[in-house]
C-alpha positions in Angstrom: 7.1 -41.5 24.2 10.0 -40.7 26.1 11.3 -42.9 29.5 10.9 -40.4 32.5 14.9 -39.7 33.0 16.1 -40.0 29.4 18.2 -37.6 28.0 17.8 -36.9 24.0 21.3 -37.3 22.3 22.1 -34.7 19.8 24.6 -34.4 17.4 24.9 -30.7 16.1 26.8 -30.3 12.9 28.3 -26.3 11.9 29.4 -27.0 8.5 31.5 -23.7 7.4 34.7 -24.5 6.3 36.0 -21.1 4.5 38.1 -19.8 7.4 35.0 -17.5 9.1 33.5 -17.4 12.0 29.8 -16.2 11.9 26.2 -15.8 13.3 25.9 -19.4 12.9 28.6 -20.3 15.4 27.5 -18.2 18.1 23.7 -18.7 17.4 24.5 -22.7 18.2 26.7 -21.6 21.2 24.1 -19.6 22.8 21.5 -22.2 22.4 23.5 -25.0 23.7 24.7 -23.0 26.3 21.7 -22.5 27.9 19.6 -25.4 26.9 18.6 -28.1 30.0 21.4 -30.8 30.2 19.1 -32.7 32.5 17.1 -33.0 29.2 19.5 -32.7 26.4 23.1 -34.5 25.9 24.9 -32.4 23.5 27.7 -33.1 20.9 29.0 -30.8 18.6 30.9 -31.0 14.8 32.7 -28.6 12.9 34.5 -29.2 9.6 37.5 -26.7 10.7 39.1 -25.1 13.8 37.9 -22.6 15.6 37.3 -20.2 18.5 34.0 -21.9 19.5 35.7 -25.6 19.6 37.6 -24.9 23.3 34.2 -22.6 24.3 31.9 -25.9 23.6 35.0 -28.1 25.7 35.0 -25.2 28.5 31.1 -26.3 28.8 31.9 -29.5 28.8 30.2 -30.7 25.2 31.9 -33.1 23.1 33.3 -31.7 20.0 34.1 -33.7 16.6 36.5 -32.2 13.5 36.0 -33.3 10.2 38.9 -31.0 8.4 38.3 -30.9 4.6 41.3 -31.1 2.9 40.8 -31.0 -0.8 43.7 -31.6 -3.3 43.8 -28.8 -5.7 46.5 -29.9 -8.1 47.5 -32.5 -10.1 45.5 -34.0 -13.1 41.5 -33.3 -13.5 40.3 -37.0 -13.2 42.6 -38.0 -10.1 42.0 -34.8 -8.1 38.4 -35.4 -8.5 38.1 -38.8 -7.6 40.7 -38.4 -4.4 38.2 -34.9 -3.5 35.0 -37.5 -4.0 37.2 -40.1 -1.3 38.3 -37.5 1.1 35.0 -35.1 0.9 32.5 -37.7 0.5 33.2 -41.2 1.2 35.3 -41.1 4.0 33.8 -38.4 5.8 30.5 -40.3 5.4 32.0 -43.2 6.6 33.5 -41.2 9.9 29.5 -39.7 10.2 28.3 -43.1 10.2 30.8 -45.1 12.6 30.2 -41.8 15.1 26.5 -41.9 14.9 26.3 -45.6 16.0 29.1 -45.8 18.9 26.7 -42.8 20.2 23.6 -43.5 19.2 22.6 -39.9 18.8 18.6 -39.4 18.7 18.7 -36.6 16.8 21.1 -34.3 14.2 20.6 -31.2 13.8 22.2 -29.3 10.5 23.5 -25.8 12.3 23.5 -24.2 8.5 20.6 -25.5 5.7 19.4 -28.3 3.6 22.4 -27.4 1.1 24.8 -28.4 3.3 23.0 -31.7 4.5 23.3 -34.1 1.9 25.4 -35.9 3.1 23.8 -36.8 6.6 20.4 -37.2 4.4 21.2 -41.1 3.3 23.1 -42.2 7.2 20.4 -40.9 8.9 17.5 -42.5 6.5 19.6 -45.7 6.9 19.9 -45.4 10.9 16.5 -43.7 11.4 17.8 -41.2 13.6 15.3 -37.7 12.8 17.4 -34.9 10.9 16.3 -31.8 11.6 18.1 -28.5 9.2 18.5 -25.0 10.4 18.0 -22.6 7.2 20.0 -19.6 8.0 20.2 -18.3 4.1 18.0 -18.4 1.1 20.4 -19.1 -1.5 21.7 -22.1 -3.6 18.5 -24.5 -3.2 18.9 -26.5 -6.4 16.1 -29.4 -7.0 18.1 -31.8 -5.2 18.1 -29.9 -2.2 14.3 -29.4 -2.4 13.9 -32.9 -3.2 15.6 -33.8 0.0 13.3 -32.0 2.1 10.8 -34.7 1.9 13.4 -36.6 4.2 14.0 -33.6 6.9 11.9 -34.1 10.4 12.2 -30.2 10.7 13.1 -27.5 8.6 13.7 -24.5 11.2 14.1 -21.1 9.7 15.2 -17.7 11.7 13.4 -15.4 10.6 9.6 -14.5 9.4 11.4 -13.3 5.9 13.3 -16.8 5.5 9.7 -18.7 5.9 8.3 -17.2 3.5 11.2 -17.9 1.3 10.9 -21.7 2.3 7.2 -21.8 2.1 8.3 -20.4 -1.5 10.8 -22.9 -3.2 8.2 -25.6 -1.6 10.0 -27.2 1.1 8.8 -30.4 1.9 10.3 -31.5 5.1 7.8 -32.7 7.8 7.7 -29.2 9.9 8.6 -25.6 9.1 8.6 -24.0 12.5 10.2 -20.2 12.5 12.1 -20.3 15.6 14.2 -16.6 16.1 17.9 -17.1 17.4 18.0 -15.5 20.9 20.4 -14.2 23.4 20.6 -13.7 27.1 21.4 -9.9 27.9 22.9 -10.7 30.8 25.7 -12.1 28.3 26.5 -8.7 26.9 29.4 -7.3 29.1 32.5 -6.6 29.3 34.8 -6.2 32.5 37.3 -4.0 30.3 37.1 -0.3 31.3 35.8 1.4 27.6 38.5 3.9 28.0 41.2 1.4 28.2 39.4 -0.2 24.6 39.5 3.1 23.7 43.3 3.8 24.7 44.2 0.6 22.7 42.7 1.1 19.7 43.9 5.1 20.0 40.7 6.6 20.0 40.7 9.7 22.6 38.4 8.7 25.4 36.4 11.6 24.4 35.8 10.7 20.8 32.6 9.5 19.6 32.4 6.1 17.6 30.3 5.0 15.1 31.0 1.3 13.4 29.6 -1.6 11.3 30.4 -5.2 13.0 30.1 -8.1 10.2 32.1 -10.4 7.6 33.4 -8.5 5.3 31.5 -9.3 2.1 30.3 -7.3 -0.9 26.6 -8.0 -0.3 27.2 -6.7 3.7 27.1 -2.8 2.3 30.2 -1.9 4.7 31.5 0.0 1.0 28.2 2.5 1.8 29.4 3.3 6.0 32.9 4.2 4.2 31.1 6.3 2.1 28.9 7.9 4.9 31.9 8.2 7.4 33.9 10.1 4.9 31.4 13.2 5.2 30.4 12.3 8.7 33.9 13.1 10.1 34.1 16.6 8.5 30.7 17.3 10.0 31.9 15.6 13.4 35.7 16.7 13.9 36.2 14.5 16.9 34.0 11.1 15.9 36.1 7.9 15.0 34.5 4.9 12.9 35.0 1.2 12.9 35.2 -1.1 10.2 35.4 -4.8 12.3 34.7 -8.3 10.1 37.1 -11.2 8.7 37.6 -10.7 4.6 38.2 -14.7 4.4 36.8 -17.2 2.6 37.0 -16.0 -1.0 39.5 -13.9 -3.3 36.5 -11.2 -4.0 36.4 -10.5 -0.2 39.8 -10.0 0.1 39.6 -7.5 -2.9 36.7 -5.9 -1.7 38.2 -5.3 1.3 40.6 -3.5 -0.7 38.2 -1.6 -2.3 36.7 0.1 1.1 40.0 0.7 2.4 40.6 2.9 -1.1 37.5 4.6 0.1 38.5 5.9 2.7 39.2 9.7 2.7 43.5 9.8 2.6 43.2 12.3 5.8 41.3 9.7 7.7 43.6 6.7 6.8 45.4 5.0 9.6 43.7 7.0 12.2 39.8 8.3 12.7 38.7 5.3 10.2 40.0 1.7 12.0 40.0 -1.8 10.3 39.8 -4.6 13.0 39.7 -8.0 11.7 37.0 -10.7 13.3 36.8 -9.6 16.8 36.5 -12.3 19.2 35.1 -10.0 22.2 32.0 -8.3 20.1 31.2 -7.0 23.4 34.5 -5.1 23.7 33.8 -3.3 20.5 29.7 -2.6 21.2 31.1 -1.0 25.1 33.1 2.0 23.2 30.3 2.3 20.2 28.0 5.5 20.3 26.4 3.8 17.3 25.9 0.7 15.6 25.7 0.8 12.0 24.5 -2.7 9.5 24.5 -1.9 5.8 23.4 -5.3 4.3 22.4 -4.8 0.5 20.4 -8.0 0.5 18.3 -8.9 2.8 19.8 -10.0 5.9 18.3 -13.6 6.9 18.8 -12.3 10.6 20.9 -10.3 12.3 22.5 -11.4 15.8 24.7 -8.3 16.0 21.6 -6.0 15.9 21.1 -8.2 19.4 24.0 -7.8 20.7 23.7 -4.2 20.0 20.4 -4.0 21.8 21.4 -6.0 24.9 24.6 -3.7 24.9 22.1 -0.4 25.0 23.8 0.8 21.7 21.5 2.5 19.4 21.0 1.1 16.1 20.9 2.0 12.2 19.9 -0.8 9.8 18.9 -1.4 6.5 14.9 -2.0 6.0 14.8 -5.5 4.9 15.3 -8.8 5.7 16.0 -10.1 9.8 16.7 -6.6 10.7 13.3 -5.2 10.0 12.1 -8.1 12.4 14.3 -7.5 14.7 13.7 -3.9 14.6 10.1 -3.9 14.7 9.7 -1.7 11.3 11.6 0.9 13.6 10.6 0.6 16.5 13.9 -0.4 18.4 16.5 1.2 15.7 16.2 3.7 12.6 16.1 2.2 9.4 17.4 2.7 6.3 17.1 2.0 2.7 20.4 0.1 1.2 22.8 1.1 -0.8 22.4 4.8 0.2 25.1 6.4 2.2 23.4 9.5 2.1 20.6 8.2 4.4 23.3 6.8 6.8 24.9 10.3 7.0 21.2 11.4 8.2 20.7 9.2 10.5 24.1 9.0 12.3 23.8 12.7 12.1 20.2 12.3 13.9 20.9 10.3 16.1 24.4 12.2 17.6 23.0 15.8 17.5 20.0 14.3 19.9 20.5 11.9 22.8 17.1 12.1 23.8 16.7 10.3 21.0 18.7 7.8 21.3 17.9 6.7 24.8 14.6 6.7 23.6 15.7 3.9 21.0 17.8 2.0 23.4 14.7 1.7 26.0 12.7 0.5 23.3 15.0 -1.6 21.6 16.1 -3.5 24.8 12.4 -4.1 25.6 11.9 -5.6 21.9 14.9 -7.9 22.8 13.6 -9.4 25.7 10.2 -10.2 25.1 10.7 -11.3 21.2 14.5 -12.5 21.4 15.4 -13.6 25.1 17.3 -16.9 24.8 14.9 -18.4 27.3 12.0 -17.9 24.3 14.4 -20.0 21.7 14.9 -22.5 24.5 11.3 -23.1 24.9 10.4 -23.4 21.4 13.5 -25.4 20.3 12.9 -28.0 23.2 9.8 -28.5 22.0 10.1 -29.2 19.0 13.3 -31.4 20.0 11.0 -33.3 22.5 7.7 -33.6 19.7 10.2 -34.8 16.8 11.9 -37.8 19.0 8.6 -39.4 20.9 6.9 -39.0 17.1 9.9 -40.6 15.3 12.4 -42.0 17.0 12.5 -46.1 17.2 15.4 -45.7 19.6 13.2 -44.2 22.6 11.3 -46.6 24.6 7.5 -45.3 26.1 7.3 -44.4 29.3 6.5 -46.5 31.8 2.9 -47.4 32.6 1.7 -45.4 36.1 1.3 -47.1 39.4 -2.4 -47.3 40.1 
């Protein structure tokens, strides 16, 4: 048990390191943001700089780089041992020293077993309770399962990713399916849309459709090109956006190419827009008249389809994955099957010939959002699990004091 006062140290870890920012960043922003400090004593780490490092030191949470800094040249058997002493060893041995000056009571992995190894061995060694989000369902390899048996908790995001876990056999000690959730009050901007729309030139008139994500084959965005082309003869004043970072790896960046090719030569450099990673998501969601996601796998969740739903922007989305949780098989945003532009032509077209419609999507979409996705419903599972995981395993807590009688 837990002393009555005692805040639970936790060390969160966000282990991307290909130049992105994602769901994963603002998913452990909005969490920490809101959680109890009275309760919990945050620290953060990231493995590279990033737009969410000053946000966490603006709330006044301690943040911790690791940069990765592999050497890529020289001869085979000297790059890989100094890679195995900068990437492993020493960054094991900078996990290690941190975790004892603070004497965390918990880490938590902000991305999936795969990317946990090595906290599994410092945190067996220290007995401090490692908990691993799972926000994907790809490159489990036996080692990773094996190294379940050593997780406290193993918390997926969506219904679709616990059956995935409950699939490849994951052995950690709980799998609770806690949903990432936001606070709608969140989702504003104090820009005027028209001035958005001014700088981006878009006529303050104009309709806008757009697809917000990384820019990555499996994200679909090749299929909204597609859609848009036909859309803006059909729609002579609507304008589309195409906003998501291409970083990361050399077939994003070509792929990012390939949409732009797409596009229909009388639409270049004016009703079709590329943004790069948007830091105000809000911004863009104030000037959209839709919100299209074209994932081609499923998605494992989906926090722009929240975003869009707090924002009262209707919603198209691909009928798989995260999104037909979040969605409610339809009821708060149409659905579509991937890969078919053709079905995102019909739907746009739907949904801008009818406003009706649409509002009627909106209402029930931002109802779905607060009673399944509200931040405060994350907080409360989350903490609870927190709270259960340390008075069930943690050495470093004392019981609480017997009561006066």
């Amino acid at each position: 048990m837990i002393f009555v006062g005692t805040r639970l140290k936790i060390f969160f870890f966000e282990s991307t390191f290909d130049g992105t920012v994602g769901g994963s960043h603002s998913c452990m922003f909005n969490l920490i943001k809101h959680m109890d400090r009275s309760k919990f004593d945050f620290s953060v780490g990231f493995r590279q700089d990033n737009i969410f490092v000053r946000k966490f030191k603006e709330l006044g949470i301690d943040v911790f780089l690791f940069p990765r800094n592999p050497v890529e040249k020289g001869m085979r058997i000297i790059r890989k041992a100094v890679n195995w002493y900068r990437l492993k060893w020493r960054f094991q041995q900078q996990l290690e020293k941190l975790f004892k000056e603070r004497s965390f009571h918990l880490v938590v992995i902000n991305n999936s077993i795969w990317t946990a190894l090595d906290f599994m061995n410092i945190c067996n060694r220290l007995r401090i309770p490692l908990i691993s989000y799972e926000r994907g369902y790809g490159g489990f390899r036996s080692v990773h399962l094996k190294a379940t048996a050593g997780l406290s908790a193993s918390i997926p995001i969506s219904r679709y990713l616990e059956s995935k876990l409950l699939e490849h056999d994951f052995k950690s000690s709980r799998i609770r399916m806690i949903y990432d959730g936001i606070n709608p009050a969140d989702v504003h901007t104090d820009r005027n849309p028209a001035e958005i729309k001014r700088q981006l030139k878009i006529p303050e008139s104009a309709k806008v459709v757009g697809v917000i994500g990384n820019i990555r084959p499996w994200k679909g965005q090749r299929f909204f090109v597609e859609a848009f082309n036909k859309l803006a003869k059909r729609y002579p004043e609507l304008y589309g956006l195409v906003v998501g970072s291409s970083k990361g790896e050399v077939e994003n960046e070509l792929y990012l190419k390939e949409i732009q090719e797409l596009v229909d030569p009388s639409l270049r450099g004016g009703r079709l827009i590329f943004l790069d990673y948007h830091e105000k998501v809000t911004e863009i969601l104030s000037i959209l008249d839709l919100l299209v996601h074209t994932s081609i796998k499923p998605e494992p969740f989906g926090m722009v389809l929240l975003e869009a739903m707090a924002a009262k922007t209707p919603v198209i989305a691909t009928n798989m994955g995260g999104p037909l949780e979040i969605l409610g098989n339809g009821v708060g945003g149409m659905l579509v099957d991937p890969k078919d532009s053709q079905a995102i032509i019909e739907a746009c077209s739907r949904l801008l010939d009818n406003p009706m419609l649409c509002k009627e999507f909106v209402q029930r979409g931002h109802e779905r959002l607060t009673s399944h996705f509200h931040i405060q419903n994350t907080i409360d599972e989350t903490s609870k699990l927190f709270i259960e995981i340390s008075e069930s395993e943690n050495p470093f807590l004392s019981p609480k004091p017997p009561l006066n009688s």
